[in-house]
C-alpha angles and dihedrals in degrees: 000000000000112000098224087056088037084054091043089050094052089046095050092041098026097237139066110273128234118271092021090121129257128326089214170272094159125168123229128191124196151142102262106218134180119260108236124204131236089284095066089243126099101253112216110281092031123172122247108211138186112213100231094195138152124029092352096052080048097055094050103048087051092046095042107103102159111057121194132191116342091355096296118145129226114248147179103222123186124191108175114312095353132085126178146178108241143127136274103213109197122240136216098202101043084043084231142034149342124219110200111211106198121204101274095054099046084048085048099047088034091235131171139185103288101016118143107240132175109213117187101208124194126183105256 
């Protein structure tokens, strides 16, 4: 099913329909990278993203029926050994969404800035 008329569905019966496509778990593979600041220059405490664009951005925006702040969406994201609650914030830019990975999990994963991830990612 289209994901505009999958999204219109939800929003007119207040549910997914049958038949709309998963709800998740979707994996997602990207480059992470360090958000910089209007500088130009990563300012002390910045954020490391992965980009979740394309088919996937589109399914869950059609599958998300609970925003949060700002329009973010609340996720449970896995890279590797690690799964966490968070929160997907949409971007203009990407024309999708954001996934914010916070300092545990990147020790943990031993990820860096520019490192290539899968994350599997479910509605929560």
């Amino acid at each position: 099913m289209d994901a505009d008329l999958a999204r219109f569905l939800r929003d007119e019966l207040g549910h997914a329909p049958e038949g709309s496509g998963a709800v998740g778990p979707w994996a997602v593979r990207g480059t992470v990278w360090l958000w910089q600041g209007s500088d130009g220059a990563p300012a002390k405490g910045s954020w490391y993203f992965l980009t979740i664009d394309g088919e996937t951005a589109q399914a869950i925006r059609a599958h998300a029926v609970n925003a949060a702040a700002w329009g973010s969406v609340y996720v449970e994201a896995t890279i590797g050994g690690t799964t966490w609650r968070t929160s997907l914030f949409p971007s203009k830019q990407a024309g999708g969404w954001l996934l914010p990975l916070k300092a545990a999990v990147r020790k943990a994963e031993k990820i860096a800035e520019g490192s290539e991830i899968e994350a599997v990612l479910a509605l929560a």
